[in-house]
VEXBAKOL-996622 format. One record per residue (C-alpha): x, z, y; residue number from 1. Coordinates in steps of 0.001 Angstrom, whole numbers. Example, Ala and Ser with C-alpha at 12.3 -4.5 7.8 and 13.67 -1.06 7.14 Angstrom:
2
<rec <12300; 7800; -4500>; 1>
<rec <13670; 7140; -1060>; 2>
REM end
This chain:
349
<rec <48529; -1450; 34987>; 1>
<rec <50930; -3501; 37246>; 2>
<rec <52101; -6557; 35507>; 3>
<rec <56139; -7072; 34631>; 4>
<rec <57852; -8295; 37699>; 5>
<rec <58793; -12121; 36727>; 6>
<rec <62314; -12413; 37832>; 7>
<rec <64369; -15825; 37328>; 8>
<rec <68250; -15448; 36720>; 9>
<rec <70510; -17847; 38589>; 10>
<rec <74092; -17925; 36726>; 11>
<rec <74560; -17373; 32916>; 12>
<rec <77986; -16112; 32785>; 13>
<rec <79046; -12832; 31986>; 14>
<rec <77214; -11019; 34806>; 15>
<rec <74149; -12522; 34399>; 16>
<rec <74017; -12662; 30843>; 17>
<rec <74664; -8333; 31198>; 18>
<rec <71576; -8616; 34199>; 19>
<rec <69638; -10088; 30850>; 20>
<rec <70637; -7779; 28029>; 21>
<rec <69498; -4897; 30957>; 22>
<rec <66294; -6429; 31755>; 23>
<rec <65104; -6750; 28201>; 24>
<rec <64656; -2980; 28181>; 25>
<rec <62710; -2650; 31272>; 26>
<rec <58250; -2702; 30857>; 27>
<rec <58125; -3176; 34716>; 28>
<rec <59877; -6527; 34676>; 29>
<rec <60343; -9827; 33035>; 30>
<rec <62856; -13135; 32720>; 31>
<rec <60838; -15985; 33200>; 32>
<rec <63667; -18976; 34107>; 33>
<rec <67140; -19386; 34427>; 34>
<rec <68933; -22115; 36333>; 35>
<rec <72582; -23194; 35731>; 36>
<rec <74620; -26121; 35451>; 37>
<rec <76822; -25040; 33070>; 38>
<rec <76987; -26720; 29622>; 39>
<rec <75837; -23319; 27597>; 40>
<rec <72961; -22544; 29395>; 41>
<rec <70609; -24386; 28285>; 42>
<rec <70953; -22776; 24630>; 43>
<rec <71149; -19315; 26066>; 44>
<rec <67003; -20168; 28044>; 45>
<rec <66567; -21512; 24669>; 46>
<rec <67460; -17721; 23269>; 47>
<rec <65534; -16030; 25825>; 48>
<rec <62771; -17929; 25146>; 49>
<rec <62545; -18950; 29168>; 50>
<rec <62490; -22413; 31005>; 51>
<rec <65607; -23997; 31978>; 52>
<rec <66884; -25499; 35019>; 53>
<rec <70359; -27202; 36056>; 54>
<rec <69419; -27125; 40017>; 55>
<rec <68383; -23320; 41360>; 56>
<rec <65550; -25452; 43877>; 57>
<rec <63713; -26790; 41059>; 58>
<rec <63336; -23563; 39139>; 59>
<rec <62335; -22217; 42428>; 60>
<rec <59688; -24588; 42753>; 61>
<rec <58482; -24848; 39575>; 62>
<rec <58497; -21840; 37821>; 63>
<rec <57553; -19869; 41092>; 64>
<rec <59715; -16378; 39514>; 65>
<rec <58450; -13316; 42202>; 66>
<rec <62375; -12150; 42657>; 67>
<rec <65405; -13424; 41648>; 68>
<rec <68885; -12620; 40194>; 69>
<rec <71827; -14519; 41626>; 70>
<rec <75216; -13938; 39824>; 71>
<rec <76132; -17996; 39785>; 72>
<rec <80256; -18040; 41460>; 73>
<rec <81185; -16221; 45032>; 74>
<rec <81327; -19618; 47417>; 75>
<rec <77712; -19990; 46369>; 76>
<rec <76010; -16697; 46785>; 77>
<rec <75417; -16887; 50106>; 78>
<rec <73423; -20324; 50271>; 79>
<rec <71762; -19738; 47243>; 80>
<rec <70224; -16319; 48323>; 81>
<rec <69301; -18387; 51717>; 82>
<rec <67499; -20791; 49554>; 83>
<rec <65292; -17836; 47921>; 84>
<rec <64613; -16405; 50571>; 85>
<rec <63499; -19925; 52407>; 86>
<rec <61185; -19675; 49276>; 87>
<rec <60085; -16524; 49833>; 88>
<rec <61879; -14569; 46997>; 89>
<rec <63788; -11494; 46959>; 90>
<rec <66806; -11372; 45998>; 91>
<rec <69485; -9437; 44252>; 92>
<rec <72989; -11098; 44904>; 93>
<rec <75771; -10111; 42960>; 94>
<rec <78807; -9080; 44988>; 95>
<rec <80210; -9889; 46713>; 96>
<rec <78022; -10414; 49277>; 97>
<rec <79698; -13142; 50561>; 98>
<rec <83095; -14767; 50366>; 99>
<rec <83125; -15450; 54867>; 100>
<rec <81767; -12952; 57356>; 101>
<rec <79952; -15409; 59089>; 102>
<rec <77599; -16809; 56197>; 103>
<rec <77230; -13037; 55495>; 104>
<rec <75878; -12906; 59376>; 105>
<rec <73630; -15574; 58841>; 106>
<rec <72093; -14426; 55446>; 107>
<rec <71406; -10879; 57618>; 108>
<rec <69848; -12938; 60143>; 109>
<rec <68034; -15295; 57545>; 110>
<rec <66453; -11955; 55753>; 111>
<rec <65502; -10003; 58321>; 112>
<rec <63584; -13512; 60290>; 113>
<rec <61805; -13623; 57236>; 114>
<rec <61276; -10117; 56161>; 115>
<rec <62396; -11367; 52966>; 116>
<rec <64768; -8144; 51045>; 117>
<rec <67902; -8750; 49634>; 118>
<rec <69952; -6327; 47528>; 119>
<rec <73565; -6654; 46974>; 120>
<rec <74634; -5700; 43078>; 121>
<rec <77246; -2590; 44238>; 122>
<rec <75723; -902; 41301>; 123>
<rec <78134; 1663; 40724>; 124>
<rec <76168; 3386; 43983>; 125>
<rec <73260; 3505; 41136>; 126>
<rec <75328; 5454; 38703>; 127>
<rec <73820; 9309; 38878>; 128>
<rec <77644; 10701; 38762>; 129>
<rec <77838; 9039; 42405>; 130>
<rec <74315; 10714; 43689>; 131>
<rec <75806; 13513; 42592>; 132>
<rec <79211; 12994; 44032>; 133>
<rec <77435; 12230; 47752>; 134>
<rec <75286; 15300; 47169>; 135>
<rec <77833; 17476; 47274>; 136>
<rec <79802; 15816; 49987>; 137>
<rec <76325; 15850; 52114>; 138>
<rec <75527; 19479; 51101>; 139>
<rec <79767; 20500; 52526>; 140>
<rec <80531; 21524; 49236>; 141>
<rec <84312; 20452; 50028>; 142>
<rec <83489; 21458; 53950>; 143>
<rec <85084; 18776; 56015>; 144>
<rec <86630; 15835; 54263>; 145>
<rec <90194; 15768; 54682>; 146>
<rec <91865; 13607; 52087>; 147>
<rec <90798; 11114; 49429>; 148>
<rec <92706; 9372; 47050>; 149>
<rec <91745; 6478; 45280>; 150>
<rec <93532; 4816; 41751>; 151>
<rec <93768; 1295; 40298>; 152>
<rec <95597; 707; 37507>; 153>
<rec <95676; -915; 34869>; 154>
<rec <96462; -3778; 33449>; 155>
<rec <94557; -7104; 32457>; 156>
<rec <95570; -8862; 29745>; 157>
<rec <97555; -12303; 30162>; 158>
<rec <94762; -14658; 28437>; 159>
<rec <92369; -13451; 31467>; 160>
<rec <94546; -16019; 33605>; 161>
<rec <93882; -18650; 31326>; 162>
<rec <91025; -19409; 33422>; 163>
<rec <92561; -21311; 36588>; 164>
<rec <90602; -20047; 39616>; 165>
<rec <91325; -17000; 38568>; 166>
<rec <94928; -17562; 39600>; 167>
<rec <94000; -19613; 43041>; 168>
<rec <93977; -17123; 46766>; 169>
<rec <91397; -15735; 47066>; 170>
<rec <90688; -14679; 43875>; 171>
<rec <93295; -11883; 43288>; 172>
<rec <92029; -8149; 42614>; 173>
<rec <91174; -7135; 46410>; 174>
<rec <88196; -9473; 46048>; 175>
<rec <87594; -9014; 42557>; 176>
<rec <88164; -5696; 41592>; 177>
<rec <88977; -3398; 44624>; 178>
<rec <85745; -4274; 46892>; 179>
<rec <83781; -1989; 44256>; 180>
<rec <86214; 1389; 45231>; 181>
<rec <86083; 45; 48787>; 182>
<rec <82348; 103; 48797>; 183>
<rec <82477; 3014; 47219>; 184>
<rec <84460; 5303; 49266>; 185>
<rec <82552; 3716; 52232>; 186>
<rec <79623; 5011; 50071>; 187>
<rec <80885; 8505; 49537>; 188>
<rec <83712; 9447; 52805>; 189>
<rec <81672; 6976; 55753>; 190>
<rec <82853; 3833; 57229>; 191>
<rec <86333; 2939; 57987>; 192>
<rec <87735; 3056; 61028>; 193>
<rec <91425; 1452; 60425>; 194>
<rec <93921; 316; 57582>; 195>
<rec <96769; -735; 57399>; 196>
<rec <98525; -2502; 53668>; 197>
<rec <101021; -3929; 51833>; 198>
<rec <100480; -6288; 49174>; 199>
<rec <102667; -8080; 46511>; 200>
<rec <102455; -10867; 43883>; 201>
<rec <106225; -10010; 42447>; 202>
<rec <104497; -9258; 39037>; 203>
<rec <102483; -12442; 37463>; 204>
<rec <103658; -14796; 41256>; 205>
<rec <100238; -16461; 41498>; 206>
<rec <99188; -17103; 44979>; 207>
<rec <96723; -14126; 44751>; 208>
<rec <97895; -10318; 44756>; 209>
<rec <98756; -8049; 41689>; 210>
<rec <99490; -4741; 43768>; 211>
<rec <98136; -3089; 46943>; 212>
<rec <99074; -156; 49136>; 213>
<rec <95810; 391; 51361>; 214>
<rec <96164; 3390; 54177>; 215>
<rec <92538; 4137; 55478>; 216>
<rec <91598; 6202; 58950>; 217>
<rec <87440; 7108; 58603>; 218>
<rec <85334; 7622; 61328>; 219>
<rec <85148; 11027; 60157>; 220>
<rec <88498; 11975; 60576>; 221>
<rec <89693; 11646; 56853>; 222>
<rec <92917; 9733; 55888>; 223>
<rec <92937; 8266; 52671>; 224>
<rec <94849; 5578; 50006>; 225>
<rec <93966; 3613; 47886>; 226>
<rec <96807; 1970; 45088>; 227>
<rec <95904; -1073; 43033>; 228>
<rec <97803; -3381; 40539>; 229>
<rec <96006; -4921; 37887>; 230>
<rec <99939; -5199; 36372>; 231>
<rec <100365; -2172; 35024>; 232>
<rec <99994; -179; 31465>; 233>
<rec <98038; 2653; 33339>; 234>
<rec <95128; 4418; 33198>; 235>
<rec <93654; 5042; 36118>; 236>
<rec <90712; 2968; 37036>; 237>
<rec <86857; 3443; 37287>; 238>
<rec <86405; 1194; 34817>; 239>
<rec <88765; 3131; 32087>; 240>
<rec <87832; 6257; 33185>; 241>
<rec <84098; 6553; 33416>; 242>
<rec <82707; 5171; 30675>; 243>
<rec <80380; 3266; 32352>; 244>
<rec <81251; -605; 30613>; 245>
<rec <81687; 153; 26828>; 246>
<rec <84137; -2850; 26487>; 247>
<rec <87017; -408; 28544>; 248>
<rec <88146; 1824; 26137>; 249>
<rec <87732; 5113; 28160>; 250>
<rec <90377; 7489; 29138>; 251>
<rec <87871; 10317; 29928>; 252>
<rec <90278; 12985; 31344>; 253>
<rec <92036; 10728; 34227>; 254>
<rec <90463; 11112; 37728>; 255>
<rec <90542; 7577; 39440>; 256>
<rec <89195; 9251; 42944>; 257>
<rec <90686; 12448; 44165>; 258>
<rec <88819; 13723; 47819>; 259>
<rec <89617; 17269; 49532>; 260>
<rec <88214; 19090; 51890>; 261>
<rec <88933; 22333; 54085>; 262>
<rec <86735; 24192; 51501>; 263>
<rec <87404; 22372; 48362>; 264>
<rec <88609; 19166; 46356>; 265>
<rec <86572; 17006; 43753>; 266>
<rec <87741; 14917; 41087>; 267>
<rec <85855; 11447; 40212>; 268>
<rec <84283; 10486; 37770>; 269>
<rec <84935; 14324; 36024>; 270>
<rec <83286; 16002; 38687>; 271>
<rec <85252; 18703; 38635>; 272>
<rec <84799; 20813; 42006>; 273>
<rec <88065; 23164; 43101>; 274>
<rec <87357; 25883; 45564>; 275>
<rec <88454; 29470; 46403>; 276>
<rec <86997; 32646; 45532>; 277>
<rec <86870; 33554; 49308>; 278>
<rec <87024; 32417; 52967>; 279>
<rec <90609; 32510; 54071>; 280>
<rec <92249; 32740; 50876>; 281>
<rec <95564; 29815; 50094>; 282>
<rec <98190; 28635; 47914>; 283>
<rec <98960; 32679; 46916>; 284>
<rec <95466; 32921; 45181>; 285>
<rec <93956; 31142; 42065>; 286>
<rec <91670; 27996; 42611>; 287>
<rec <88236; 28091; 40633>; 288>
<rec <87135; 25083; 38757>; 289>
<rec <83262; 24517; 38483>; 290>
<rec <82011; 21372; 36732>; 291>
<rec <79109; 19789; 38068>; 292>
<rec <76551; 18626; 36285>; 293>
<rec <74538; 14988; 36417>; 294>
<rec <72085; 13350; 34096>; 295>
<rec <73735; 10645; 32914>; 296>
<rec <72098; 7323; 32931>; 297>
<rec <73472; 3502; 33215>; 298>
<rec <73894; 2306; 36677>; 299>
<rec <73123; -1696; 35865>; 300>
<rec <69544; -715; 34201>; 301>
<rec <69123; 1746; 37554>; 302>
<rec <69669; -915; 39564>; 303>
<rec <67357; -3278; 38064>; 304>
<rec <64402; -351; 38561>; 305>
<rec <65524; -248; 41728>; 306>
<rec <65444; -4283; 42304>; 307>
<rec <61887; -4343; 41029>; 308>
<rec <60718; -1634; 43583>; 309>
<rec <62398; -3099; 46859>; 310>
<rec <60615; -6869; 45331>; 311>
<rec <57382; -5046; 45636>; 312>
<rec <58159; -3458; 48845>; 313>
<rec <57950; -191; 47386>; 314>
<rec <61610; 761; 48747>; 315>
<rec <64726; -337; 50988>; 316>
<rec <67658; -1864; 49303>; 317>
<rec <70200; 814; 48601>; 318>
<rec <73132; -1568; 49746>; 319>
<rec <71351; -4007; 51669>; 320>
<rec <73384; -7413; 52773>; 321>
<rec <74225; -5931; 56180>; 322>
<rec <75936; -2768; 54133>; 323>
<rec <77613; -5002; 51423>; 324>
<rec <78708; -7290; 54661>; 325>
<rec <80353; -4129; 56228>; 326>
<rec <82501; -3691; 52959>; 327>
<rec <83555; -6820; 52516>; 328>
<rec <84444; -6678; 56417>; 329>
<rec <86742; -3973; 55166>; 330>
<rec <88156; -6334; 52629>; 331>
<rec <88906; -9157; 55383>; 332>
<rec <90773; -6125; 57386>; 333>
<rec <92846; -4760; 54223>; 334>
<rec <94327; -8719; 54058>; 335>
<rec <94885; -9245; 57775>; 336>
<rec <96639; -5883; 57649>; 337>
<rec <98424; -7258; 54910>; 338>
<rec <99160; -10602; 56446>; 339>
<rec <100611; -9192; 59926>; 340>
<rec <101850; -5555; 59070>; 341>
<rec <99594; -4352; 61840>; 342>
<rec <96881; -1792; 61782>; 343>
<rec <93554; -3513; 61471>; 344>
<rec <89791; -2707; 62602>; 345>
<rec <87235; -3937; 60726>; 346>
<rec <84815; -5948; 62233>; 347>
<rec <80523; -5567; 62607>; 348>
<rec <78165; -7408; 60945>; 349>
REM end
């Protein structure tokens, strides 16, 4: 038998402490460091049972780990995935991928010089109701994609600002929270041709955003929105609505994406299908409802099975860092659109 992948964890915050709790229940891999600065970390090795390091290099170095887990804070993901891969380590880097399109460039360049894989952690792409989601779209189960709709709402609690990056530009929702529905509707409709948005801060007035109004043009020819606040007693939201993070408390019959097609709509994460009986038939004739079926499984513990594959060279990275670049090239767009109330192209990585 194949002996458990030894994987080191870089960051021991909230992501990378959930990266742990998911990698205790895998047989095909293993923690065997972590390395963080940060005054806890120490006593959470010392839990794990693992070696501990304050500098990434040294744990590189020393405890030689055959992949590696970066989820340490967004201005550092870039150089610390180009230090594991000058080591020779693959790498799966939390998003984003990147906080500057340019680093993102160069970490593309760095991994494919060195044939070293990276994955980016978009891991709601993992979660089965999504395969199933693209299936259908793939198969023309809604014929051609006409209109999507996407929903973020909710609201986050006033103690989460407590922390006081959290409140600095840069840091507002479109980075945090709305690159995962970008990446997936990228994932699910095709790449984005051009936005346009509005965004506002008149809630909470930190320098970051609390509501956006993204327009979106796709390649294919669909039009779509997207509405976010993170400011509002609402529940629509992946995170309410599918169950996937236990700490949301889940609001299981609100769609948060709504696509449509010339032969039939789909509601996310129900994955409830609407189509016609017949060819032809409109508004004067009753819609059918069919609800698909998925095997549900958690996307976070999918990923990691599918980290430990693309270490051993057994498979390509679902988002790869060029993919995860191209969304957060979307990103960049959605705030210069903002910025200049002009229509905006995203650019290539």
């Amino acid at each position: 038998m194949t002996s458990p992948l030894r994987i080191a964890l870089i960051g021991a915050g909230v992501m990378g402490r959930q990266h742990h709790q998911h990698l205790q229940a895998l047989d095909e891999a293993q923690l065997c460091a972590i390395a963080d600065p940060g005054p806890q970390a120490a006593d959470f090795a010392a839990e794990c049972g693992v070696p501990y390091f304050a500098d990434h290099q040294q744990m590189l170095e020393r405890a030689r780990p055959e992949a590696v887990i970066v989820a340490n804070p967004n201005a550092l993901h870039v150089s610390t995935a180009l230090d594991c891969i000058a080591a020779g380590v693959p790498v799966l880097l939390e998003k984003p991928v990147g906080v500057h399109l340019d680093e993102v460039r160069e970490l593309v360049a760095a991994s494919a010089r060195r044939g070293v894989p990276v994955l980016v952690g978009h891991h709601r792409r993992h979660n089965p109701l999504i395969a199933r989601a693209r299936e259908l779209l793939e198969q023309g189960a809604l014929g051609r994609l006409t209109t999507v709709t996407a929903l973020w709402q909710l609201q986050k609690p006033d103690s989460y600002y407590d922390i006081p990056w959290r409140r600095e530009a840069g840091a507002g929702m479109l980075l945090t929270n709305l690159i995962h529905d970008l990446d997936l509707l990228r994932h699910l409709c095709g790449e984005v041709r051009q936005v346009q948005a509005i965004t506002s801060n008149g809630v909470r007035g930190f320098a970051n955003e609390d509501s956006a109004a993204v327009l979106l043009q796709f390649e294919g020819g669909a039009l779509g929105s997207l509405t976010g606040s993170d400011a509002v007693a609402a529940p629509w939201s992946w995170e309410l609505d599918s169950g996937e993070n236990p700490v949301y408390p889940r609001q299981a019959d609100q769609p948060c994406y709504l696509l449509a097609g010339t032969r039939g709509a789909l509601s996310i994460p129900q994955l409830k299908r609407w189509h016609y009986a017949e060819e032809g038939a409109g508004w004067h004739q009753p819609l059918l409802q069919v609800q698909e079926q998925f095997d549900a499984d958690e996307a976070l513990r999918r990923q990691l099975q599918h980290f430990v594959q693309v270490a051993r060279g057994q498979a390509q990275p679902l988002v790869s860092a060029a993919d995860a670049g191209r969304t957060l090239a979307l990103v960049e767009a959605i705030r210069l659109a903002a910025e200049s109330g002009r229509a905006c192209t995203p650019e290539n990585i």
